[in-house]
N, C-alpha and C positions, 0 to 999 in steps of 0.2 A: 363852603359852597354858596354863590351868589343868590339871590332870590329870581333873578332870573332866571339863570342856569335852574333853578328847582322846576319851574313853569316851563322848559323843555328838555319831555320825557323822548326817548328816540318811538323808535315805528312799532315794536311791541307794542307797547301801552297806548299809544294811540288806537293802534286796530281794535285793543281789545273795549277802550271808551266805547267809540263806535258803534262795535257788537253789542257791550249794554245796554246802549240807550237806543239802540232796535228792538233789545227785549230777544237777543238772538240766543239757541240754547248751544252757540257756537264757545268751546274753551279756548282761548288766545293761550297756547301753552310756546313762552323764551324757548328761542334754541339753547341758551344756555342753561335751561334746566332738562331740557332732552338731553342734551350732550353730557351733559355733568353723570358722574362715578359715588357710588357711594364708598364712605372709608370706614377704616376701625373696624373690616371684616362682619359687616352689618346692611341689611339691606329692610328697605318696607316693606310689609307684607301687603296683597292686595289690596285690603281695607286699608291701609294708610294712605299707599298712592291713589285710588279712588278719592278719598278725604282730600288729600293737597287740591287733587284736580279741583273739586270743587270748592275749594279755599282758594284758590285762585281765580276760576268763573266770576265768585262772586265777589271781589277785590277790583278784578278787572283792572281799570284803566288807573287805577289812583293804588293800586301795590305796590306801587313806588314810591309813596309818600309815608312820612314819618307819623301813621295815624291807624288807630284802632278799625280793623273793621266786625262783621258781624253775619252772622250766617243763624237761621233758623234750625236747634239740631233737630228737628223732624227731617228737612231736608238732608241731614247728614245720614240720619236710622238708615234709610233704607226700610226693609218689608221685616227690622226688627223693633220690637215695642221698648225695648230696653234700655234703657243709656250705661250700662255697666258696661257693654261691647265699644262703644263707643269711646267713656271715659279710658278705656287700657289704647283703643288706639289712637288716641289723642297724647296721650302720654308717649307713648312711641313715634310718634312725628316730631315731638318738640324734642326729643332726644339723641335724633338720630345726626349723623355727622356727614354732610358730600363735600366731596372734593372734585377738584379743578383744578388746570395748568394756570400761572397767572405769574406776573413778575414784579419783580419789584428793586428801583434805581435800576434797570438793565440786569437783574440776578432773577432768570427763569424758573422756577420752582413750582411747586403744587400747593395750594392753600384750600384750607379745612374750613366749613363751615355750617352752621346749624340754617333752617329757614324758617323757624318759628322763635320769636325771643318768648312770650306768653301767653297766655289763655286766660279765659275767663269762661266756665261755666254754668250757665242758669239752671232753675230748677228742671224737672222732670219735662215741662212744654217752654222750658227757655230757650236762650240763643247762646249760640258760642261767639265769644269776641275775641279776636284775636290781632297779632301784630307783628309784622316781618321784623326778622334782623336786621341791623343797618350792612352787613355785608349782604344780604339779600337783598335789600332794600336797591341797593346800588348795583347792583346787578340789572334788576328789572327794569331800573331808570335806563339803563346806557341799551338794553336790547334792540339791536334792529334786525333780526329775524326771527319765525317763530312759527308753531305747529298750529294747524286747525284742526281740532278733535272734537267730534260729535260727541255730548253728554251722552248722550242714549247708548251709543258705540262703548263707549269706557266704560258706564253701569252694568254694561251687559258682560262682562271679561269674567270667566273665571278663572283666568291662571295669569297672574302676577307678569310674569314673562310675555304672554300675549300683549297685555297693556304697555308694557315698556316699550315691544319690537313695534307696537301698534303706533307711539309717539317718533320713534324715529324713523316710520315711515311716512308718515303725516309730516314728517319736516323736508324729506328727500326726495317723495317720488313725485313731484312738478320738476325738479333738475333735467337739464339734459342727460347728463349720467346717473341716476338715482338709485347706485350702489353703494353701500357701506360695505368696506374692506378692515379686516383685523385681524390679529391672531385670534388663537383660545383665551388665552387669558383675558385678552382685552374685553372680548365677547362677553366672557364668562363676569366680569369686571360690570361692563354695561349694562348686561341684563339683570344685574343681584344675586347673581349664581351663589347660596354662601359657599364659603370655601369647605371640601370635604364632601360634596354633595354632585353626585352626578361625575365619579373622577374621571371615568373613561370616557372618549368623546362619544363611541355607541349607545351609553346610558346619554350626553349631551345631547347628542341628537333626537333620542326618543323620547325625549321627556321633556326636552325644553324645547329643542327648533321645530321636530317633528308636529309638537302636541298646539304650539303657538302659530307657526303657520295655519294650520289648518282651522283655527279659532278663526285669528285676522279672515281669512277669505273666508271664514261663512258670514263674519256679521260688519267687518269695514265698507262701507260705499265707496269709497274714495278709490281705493288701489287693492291690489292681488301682491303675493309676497311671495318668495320661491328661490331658497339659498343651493348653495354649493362650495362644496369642499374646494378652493382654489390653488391650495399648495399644501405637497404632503414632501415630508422627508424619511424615506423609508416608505413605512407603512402609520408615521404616525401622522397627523392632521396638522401642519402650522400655521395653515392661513384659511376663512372660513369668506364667502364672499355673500351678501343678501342682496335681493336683487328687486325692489317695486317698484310694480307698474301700475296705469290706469288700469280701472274697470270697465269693459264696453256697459252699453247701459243696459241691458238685461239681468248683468251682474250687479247692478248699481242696483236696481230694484228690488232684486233678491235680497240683498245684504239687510235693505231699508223693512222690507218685512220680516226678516227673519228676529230686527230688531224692533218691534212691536209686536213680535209673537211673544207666551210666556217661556219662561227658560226651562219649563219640564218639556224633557223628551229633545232637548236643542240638541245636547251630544248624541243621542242616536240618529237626530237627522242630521249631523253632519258626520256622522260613521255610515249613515244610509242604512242603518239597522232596521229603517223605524219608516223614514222617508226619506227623498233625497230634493233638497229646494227646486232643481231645476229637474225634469221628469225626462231621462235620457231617450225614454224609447217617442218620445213624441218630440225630441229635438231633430232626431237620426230621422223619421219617417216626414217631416217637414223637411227637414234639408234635401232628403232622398228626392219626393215628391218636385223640388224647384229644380232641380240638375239639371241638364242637359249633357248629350256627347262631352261637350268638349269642358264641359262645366265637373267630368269624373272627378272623384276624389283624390290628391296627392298631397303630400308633405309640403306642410307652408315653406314659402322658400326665407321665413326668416329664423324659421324656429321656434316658432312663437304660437302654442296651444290654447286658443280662448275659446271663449262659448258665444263668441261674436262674430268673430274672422273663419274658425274652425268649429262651428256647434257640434258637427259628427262627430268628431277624436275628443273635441273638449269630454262629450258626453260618456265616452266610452270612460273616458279617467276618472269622470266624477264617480260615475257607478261601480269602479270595480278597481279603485285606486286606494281601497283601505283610509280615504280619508285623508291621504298625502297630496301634497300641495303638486295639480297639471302641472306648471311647467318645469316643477322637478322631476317628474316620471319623465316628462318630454327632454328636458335637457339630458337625462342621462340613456335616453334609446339614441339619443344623437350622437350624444361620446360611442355608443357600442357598435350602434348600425351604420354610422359613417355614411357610403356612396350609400350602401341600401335601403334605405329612405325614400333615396332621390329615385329609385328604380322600380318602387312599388307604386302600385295602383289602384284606385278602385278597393274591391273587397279583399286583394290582399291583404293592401295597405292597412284596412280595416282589420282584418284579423291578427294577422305580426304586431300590431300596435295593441290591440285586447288583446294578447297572448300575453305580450311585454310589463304591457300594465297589470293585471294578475300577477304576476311572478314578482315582480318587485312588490309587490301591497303581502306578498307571503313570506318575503324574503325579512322585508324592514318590518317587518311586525313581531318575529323573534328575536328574545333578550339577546 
């Protein structure tokens, strides 16, 4: 590789210079490490992927160079005093093996690789120094697209899966079509699912899509997430589809507080045990209060349940939606209620909809 060619990195690595040298707590995260699989029937556990994230933040724009870099492990702890927690997940990043399609002379195949070659750990208030693979390394050189993730957003994830769906929504949902399409497997592949774990897709869904959407939308600014089963054969599941969108800005706001609140009591406010971010019955009596005649209440004509376009129905789901992601309650009263949607009004509407929503937050909540 020419010395030139070293001196131009693609549009990755530039953004993320950029971001640095603003001092932005923005992560420049390659599509090619969103998209990338892990192999050897092995996946990160939350603390690790956390860890890379911020091994990459602070590499930034020069991770593509053949050169040590260096991170304070204070900033790695976290809210633990300990570096034993630490030295085990550090040990597990640099061991772990992803895979990728990639070819070679014209012979398409999948190739294996580590993203860490070594470390260096200081004492008890030292720095970790560490240093990409050169298959990594070349990776992050040639990237030209790539996720923007909120540091605050990604420290605040407690389920692994959430942070994963969370990067490949940060990669998609500015698209025109900002759906990811796949089998189970593949899903299950993407997300770290290990294998043996969650076999039936009903355990999949309550544990991984169920429990991850509904993370993403209490604490992402960026976009709302809201999958569906798109192909069954029989009665079994073989195509799964995810679907993010923008947040209107009230959502955007919520999200951004909910991540500078502390994380005690976060799962009950977003099971609404405890409280619910956005306060349904002063949503409904605001929206009530602005109406007019012709302004009654009726099923959007896109489909589409937000707390922006729709505050009244949004609100109804958030509070009595068991914590599952509005516009999966709403897409699946559209698959069942068809024309009768389009036929309801006002406090019917209102009610058949809070009828709807109860029954499915009952329904999906058992094993």
């Amino acid at each position: 590789m020419s010395e030139a060619a070293d001196d131009k990195p693609g549009r990755t690595m530039e953004v993320a210079r950029i971001e640095k040298e603003r001092g932005s707590d923005t992560i420049v995260q390659p599509r090619e490490l969103v998209e990338v699989r892990y192999a050897r029937g092995a996946s990160l556990t939350l603390s690790a992927r956390k860890i890379l994230a911020l091994m990459m933040h602070q590499a930034a724009g020069d991770a593509w160079r053949d050169q040590e870099h260096r991170i304070a492990k204070r900033m790695l702890r976290g809210s633990h005093n300990s570096n034993d927690r630490l030295t085990d997940t550090i040990d597990e990043l640099i061991g772990i093996f992803f895979a990728m399609p990639d070819q070679v002379e014209g012979d398409q195949g999948r190739r294996t690789f580590q993203m860490i070659e070594e470390t260096f750990e200081g004492g008890e208030q030292g720095w970790l120094i560490y240093r990409f693979t050169r298959r990594a390394r070349d990776l992050l050189k040639d990237s030209e697209a790539y996720a923007l993730l909120h540091r605050a957003t990604v420290l605040a994830f407690d389920s692994k899966y959430a942070l994963e769906l969370y990067q490949l929504g940060a990669l998609l949902y500015r698209r025109d079509v900002p759906i990811w399409r796949g089998d189970v497997a593949t899903l299950r592949s993407k997300l770290g699912v290990p294998e043996g774990t969650y076999g039936s897709f009903a355990d999949l869904r309550r544990f991984v899509l169920d429990a991850a959407t509904a993370e993403i939308n209490q604490l992402v600014p960026q976009f709302s997430v809201a999958w569906e089963v798109a192909k069954r054969r029989g009665r079994k599941v073989t195509e799964v589809a995810i679907t993010f969108r923008r947040k209107a800005p009230i959502a955007v706001v919520a999200a951004e507080e909910e991540n500078e609140r502390h994380r005690a009591g976060r799962r009950a406010r977003r099971e609404g045990t405890v409280e619910t971010v956005v306060d349904p019955a002063a949503i409904i009596a605001a929206t009530a209060a602005s109406l007019s005649v012709s302004d009654i209440l009726r099923w959007p004509a896109d489909d589409q349940v937000s707390e922006y376009r729709t505050p009244d129905l949004y609100a109804i789901g958030l509070a009595n939606g068991g914590g599952h992601a509005i516009q999966r309650l709403a897409d699946q009263y559209v698959r069942v209620r068809s024309d009768r949607r389009r036929q309801l009004r006002g406090d019917a509407l209102r009610d058949d909809w809070t009828t709807w929503v109860k029954g499915c937050a009952e329904k999906w909540a058992k094993p």
